[in-house]
C-alpha positions as CSV (number, residue, x, y, z in Angstrom):
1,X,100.3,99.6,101.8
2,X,100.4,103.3,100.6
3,X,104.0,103.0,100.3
4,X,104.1,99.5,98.4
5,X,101.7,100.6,95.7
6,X,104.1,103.8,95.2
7,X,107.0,101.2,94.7
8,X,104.7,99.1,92.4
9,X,103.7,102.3,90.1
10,X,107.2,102.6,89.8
11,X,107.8,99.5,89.0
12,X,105.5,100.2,85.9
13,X,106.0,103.3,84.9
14,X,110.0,103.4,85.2
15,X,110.4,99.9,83.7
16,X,108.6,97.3,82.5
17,X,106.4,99.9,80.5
18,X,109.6,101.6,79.0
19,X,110.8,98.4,78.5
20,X,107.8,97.4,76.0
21,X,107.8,100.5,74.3
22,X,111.2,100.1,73.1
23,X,109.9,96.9,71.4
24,X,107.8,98.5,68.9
25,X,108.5,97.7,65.3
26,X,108.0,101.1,63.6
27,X,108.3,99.0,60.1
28,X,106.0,96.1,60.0
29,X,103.8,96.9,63.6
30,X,103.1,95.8,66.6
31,X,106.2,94.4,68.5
32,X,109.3,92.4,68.2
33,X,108.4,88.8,68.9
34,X,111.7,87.8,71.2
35,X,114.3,88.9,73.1
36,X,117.0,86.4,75.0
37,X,118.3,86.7,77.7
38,X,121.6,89.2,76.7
39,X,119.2,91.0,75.8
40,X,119.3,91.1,72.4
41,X,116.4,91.9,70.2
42,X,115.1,89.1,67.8
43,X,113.6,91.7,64.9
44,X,112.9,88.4,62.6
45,X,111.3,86.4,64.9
46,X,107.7,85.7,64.8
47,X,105.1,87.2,66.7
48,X,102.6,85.4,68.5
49,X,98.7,86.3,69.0
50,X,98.9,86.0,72.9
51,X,101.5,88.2,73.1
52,X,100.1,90.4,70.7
53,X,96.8,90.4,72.6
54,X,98.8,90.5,76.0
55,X,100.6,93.5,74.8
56,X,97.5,95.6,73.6
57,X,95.4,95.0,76.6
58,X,98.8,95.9,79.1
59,X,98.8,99.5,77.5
60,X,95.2,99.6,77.1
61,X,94.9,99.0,80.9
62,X,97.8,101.6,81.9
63,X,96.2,104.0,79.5
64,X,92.6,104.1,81.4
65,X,93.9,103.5,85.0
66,X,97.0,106.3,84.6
67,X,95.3,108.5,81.4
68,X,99.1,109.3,79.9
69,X,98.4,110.2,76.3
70,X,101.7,107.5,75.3
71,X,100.1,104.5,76.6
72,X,97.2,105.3,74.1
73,X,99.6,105.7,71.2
74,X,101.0,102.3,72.2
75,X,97.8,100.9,72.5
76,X,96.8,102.1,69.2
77,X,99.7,100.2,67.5
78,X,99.0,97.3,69.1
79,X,95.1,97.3,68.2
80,X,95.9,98.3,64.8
81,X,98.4,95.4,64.3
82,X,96.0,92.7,65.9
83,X,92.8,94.0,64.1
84,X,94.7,94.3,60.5
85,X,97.5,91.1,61.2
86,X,96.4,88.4,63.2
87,X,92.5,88.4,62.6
88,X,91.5,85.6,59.8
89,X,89.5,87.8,57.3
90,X,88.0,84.3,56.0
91,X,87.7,81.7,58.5
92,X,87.8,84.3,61.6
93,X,89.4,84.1,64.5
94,X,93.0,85.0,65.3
95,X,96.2,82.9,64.4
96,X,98.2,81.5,67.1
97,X,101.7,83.0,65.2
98,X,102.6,85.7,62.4
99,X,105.9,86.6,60.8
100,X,108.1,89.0,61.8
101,X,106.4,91.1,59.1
102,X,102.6,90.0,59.9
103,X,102.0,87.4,57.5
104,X,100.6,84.3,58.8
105,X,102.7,81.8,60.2
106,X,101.0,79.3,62.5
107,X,97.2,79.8,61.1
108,X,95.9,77.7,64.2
109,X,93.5,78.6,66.2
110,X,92.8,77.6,69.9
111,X,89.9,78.7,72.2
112,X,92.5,80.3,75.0
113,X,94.3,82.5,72.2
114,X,90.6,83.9,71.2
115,X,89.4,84.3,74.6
116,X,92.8,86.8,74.9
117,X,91.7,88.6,71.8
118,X,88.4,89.3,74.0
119,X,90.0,90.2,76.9
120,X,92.5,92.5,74.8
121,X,90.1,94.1,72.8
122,X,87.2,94.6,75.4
123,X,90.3,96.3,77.5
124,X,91.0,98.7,74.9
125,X,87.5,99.5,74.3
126,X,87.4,100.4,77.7
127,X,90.2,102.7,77.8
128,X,89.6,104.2,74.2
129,X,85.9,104.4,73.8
130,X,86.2,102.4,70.1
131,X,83.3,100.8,68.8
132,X,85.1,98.8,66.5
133,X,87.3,97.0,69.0
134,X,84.1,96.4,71.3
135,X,82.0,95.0,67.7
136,X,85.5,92.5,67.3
137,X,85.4,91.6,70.8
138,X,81.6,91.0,70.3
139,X,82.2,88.7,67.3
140,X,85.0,86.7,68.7
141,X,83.1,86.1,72.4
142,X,79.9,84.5,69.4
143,X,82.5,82.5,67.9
144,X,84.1,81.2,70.9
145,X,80.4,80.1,71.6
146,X,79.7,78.4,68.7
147,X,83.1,76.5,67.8
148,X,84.8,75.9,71.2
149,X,81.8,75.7,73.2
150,X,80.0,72.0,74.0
151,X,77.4,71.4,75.3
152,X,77.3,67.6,75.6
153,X,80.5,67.9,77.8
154,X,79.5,71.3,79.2
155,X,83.2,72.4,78.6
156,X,85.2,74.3,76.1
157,X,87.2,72.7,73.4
158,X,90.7,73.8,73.2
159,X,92.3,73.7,69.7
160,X,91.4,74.0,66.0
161,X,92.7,73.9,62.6
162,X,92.5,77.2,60.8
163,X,89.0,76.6,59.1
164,X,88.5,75.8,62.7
165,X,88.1,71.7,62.3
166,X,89.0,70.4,65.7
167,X,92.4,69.1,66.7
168,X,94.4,67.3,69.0
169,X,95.3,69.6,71.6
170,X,98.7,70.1,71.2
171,X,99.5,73.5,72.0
172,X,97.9,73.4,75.4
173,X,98.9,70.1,76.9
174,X,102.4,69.4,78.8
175,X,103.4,66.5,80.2
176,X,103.8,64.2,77.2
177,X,99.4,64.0,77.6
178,X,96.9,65.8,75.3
179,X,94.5,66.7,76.9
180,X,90.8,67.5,75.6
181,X,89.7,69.4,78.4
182,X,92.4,72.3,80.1
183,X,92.2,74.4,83.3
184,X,94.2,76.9,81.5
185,X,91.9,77.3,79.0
186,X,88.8,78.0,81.2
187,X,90.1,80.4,83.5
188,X,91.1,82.5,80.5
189,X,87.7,82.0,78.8
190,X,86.4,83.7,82.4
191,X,88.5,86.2,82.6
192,X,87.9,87.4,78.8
193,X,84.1,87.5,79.5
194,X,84.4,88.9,82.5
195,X,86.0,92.2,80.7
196,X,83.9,92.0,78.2
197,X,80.8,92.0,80.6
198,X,82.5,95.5,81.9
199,X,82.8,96.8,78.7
200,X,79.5,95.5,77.3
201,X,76.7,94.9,80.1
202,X,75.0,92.2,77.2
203,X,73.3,89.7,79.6
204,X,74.3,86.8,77.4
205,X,78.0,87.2,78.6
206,X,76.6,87.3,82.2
207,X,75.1,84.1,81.5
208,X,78.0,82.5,80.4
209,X,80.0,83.9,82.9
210,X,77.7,82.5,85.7
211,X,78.1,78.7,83.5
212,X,81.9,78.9,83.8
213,X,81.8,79.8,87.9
214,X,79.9,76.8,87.7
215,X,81.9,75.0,85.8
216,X,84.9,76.1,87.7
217,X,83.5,75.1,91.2
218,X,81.9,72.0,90.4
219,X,84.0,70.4,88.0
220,X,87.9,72.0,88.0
221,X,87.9,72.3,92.0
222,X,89.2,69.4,93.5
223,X,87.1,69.9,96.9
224,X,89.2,66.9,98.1
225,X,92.2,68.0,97.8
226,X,91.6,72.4,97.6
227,X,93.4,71.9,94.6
228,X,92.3,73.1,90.8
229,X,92.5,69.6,88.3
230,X,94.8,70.9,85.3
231,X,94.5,68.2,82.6
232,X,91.0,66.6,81.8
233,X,89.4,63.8,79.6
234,X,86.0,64.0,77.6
235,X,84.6,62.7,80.6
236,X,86.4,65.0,83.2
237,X,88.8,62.8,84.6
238,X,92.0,64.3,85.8
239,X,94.7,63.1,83.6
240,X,97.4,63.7,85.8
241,X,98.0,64.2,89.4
242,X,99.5,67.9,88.8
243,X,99.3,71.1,90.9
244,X,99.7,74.2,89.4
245,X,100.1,76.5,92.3
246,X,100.4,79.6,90.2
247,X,97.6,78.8,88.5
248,X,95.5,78.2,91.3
249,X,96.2,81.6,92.9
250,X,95.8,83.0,89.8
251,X,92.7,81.6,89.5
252,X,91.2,82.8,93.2
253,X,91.3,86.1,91.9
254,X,90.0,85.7,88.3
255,X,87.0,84.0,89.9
256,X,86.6,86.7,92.3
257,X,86.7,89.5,89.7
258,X,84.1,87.7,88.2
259,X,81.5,87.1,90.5
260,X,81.7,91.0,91.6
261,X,81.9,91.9,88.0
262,X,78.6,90.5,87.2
263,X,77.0,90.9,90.9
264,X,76.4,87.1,91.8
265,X,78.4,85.6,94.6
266,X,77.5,82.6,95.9
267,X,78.4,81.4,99.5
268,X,80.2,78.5,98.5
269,X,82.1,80.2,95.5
270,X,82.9,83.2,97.8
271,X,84.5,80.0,99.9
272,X,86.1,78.6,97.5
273,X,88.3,81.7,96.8
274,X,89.6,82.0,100.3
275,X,90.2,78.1,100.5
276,X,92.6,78.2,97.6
277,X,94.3,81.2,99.1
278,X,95.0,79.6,102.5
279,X,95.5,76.4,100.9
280,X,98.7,77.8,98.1
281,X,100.3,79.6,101.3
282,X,100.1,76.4,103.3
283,X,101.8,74.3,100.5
284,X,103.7,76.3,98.2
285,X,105.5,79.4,99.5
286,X,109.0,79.0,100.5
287,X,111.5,79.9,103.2
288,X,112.7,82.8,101.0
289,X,109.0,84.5,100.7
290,X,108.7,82.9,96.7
291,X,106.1,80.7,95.3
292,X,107.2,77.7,93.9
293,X,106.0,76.6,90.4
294,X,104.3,73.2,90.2
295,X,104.1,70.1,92.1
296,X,103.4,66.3,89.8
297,X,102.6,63.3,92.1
298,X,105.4,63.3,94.5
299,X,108.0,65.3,92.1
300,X,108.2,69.5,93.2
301,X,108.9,72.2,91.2
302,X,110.9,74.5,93.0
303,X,111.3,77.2,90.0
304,X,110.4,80.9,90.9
305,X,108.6,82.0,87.5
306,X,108.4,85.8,87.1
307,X,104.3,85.2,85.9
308,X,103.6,82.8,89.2
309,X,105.0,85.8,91.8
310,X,102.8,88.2,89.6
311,X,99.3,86.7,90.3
312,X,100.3,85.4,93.8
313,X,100.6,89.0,94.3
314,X,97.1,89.9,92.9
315,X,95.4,86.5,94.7
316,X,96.9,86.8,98.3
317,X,95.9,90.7,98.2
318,X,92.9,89.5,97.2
319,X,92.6,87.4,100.3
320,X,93.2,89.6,102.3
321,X,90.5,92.0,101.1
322,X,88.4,89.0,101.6
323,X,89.2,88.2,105.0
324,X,91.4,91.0,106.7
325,X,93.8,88.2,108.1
326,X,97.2,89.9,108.3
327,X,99.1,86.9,107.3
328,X,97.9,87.2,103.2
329,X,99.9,91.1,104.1
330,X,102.9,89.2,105.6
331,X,103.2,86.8,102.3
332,X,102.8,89.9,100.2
333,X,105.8,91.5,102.0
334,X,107.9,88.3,101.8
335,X,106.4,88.1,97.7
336,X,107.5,91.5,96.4
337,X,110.8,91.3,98.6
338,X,111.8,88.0,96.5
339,X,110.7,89.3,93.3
340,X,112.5,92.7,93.4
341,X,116.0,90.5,94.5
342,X,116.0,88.2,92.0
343,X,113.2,88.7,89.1
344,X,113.3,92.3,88.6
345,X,116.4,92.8,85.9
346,X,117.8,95.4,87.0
347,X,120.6,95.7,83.7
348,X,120.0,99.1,81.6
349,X,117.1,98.2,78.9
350,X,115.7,94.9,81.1
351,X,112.5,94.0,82.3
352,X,111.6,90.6,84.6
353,X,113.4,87.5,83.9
354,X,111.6,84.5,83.2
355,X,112.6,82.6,86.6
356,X,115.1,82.5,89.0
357,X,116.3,78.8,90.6
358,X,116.7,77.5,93.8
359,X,120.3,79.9,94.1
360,X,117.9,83.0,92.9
361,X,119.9,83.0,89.8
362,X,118.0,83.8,86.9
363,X,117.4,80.8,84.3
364,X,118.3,81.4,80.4
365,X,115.3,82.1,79.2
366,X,114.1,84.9,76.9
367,X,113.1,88.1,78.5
368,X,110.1,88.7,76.3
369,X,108.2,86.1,73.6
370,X,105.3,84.4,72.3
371,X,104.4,83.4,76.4
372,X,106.6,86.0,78.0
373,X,104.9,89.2,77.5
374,X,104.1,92.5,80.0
375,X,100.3,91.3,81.2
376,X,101.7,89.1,84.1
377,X,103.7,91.7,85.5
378,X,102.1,94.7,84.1
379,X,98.7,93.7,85.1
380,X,100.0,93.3,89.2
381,X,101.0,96.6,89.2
382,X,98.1,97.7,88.0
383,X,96.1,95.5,90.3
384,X,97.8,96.7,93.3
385,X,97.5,100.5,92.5
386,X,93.8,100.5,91.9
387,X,92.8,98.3,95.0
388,X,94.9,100.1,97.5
389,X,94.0,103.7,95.8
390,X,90.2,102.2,96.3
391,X,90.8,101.0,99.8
């Protein structure tokens, strides 16, 4: 494993963190909002506030785990640009999109973009030791609380206009569905307060912390099937018979970092975590040692997506910290072996591409934008390092 986490600080430090540096707009701040897939840089297109928030807590996180003093000059761009460009100085909040030159583009505002600018800014507050950031991070964890939070439906809204009326959910649905009620947007809202509890200790972020496990296990699990629901009504109905296999993985993890985080593991949570884990290797790795993408009623998904191999990564070592079985280390091997074939660019100035088909040709979409960003990737390799340096 020694040997693996080597390649995977490599990995980091030799490209995908070169990679984003080169992306730094000098001019107007933070970082160019596209690049296709020749490569090319998009200077004019618009920056979004995940990727913004994405960005700042990727080189936050390098910057505390490895201590190289350029991480924290990146990381200071990228917290200056988010605190000064995509904050709302009147309604609060940040804005799901600015221009090029940081003016606002898309004012919207949806709970899983805020819960990023928690997780981003309690990450940099760790690294850094700023007051400020942690004081933002403070304010937007109280707003998520008291916009996106109700109670009635013991659930978190998802999307908002910018004076932060709510809206149709269109920026988190798929599917031709809107949904009023997201997986997505939950597991984010976890893993944002579950970095802020690091950073913060304040016991009313443990308490909502132990609400979303909750929430997660009792609602989102399908104990039927082992399966996460995605898509939910006001009641909590599943919309649509949809598996999201990288999500789910993803989500093993995030839950377990949570529990520890806060020091409150329940049996059947701890359960629940290894479940998942044995039940995305029994339906969704393939022949080649990827992880398919998605599955809808009887329809699959066969698409290798750069973000999906990232966090089965992070959830199968996981596992197999959890449980010591040595077939969670033989998925891992057959994982990282796919990925460094056929998502890892290996052109001069690339960085991951955004999928590869059922040929392990890479599909035509952009190498970095408002969804494609270096916390997927980035955050694996940091994953790996510090687990196995700890084991």
């Amino acid at each position: 494993m020694k040997q693996w986490a080597l390649e995977v600080e490599q990995e980091l430090t030799e490209h995908i963190l070169p990679y984003w540096s080169r992306l730094q707009d000098k001019v107007h701040g933070g970082y160019y909002g596209a690049v296709d897939v020749s490569l090319h840089v998009h200077q004019d297109a618009s920056k979004g506030g995940i990727a913004a928030c994405r960005i700042l807590w990727t080189f936050s996180a390098a910057y505390r785990v490895l201590g190289e003093a350029g991480y924290q000059e990146h990381a200071d761009h990228a917290y200056h640009f988010l605190r000064d460009h995509m904050l709302d100085p009147h309604y609060g909040g940040l804005y799901w999109m600015v221009d090029a030159a940081g003016r606002p583009h898309d004012t919207r505002k949806h709970i899983y973009a805020q819960a990023f600018g928690v997780y981003a800014l309690s990450e940099y507050y760790r690294a850094t030791g700023t007051e400020e950031a942690l004081r933002l991070a403070c304010s937007l964890f109280e707003l998520i609380e008291d916009k996106g939070y109700d109670a009635h439906l013991a659930a978190y809204k998802e999307e908002f206009n910018e004076a932060w009326l709510e809206q149709p959910n269109v920026l988190l649905s798929e599917h031709g569905l809107l949904a009023d009620i997201t997986m997505n947007t939950h597991i984010h809202v976890l893993e944002a307060y579950t970095n802020l509890y690091a950073a913060s200790q304040e016991e009313r972020v443990k308490q909502a912390i132990v609400r979303l496990l909750d929430q997660l296990h009792d609602r989102i699990y399908d104990h039927r099937t082992g399966f996460l629901g995605v898509f939910f009504d006001k009641a909590w109905q599943p919309l649509l018979d949809l598996r999201s296999f990288g999500h789910d993985i993803e989500a093993s993890w995030l839950f377990d970092r949570a529990m520890k985080t806060i020091g409150a593991e329940k049996p059947e949570h701890v359960q629940m975590v290894i479940d998942i884990a044995y039940n995305i290797a029994d339906h969704a790795l393939q022949a080649d040692g990827s992880l398919m993408n998605e599955q809808r009623g009887s329809h699959i998904d066969t698409t290798r997506i750069w973000w999906v191999q990232a966090e089965a990564m992070v959830g199968f070592y996981n596992a197999y910290e959890r449980t010591k079985d040595p077939r969670f280390l033989t998925i891992l091997e057959g994982l990282w072996s796919y990925t460094k074939r056929h998502l890892i660019d290996a052109r001069e100035g690339g960085e991951w591409f955004w999928a590869a088909d059922d040929q392990g040709q890479p599909t035509k979409q952009g190498i970095s934008g408002p969804w494609k960003c270096p916390y997927h990737n980035g955050r694996f390799c940091l994953e790996i390092m510090e687990r196995v340096a700890q084991s």
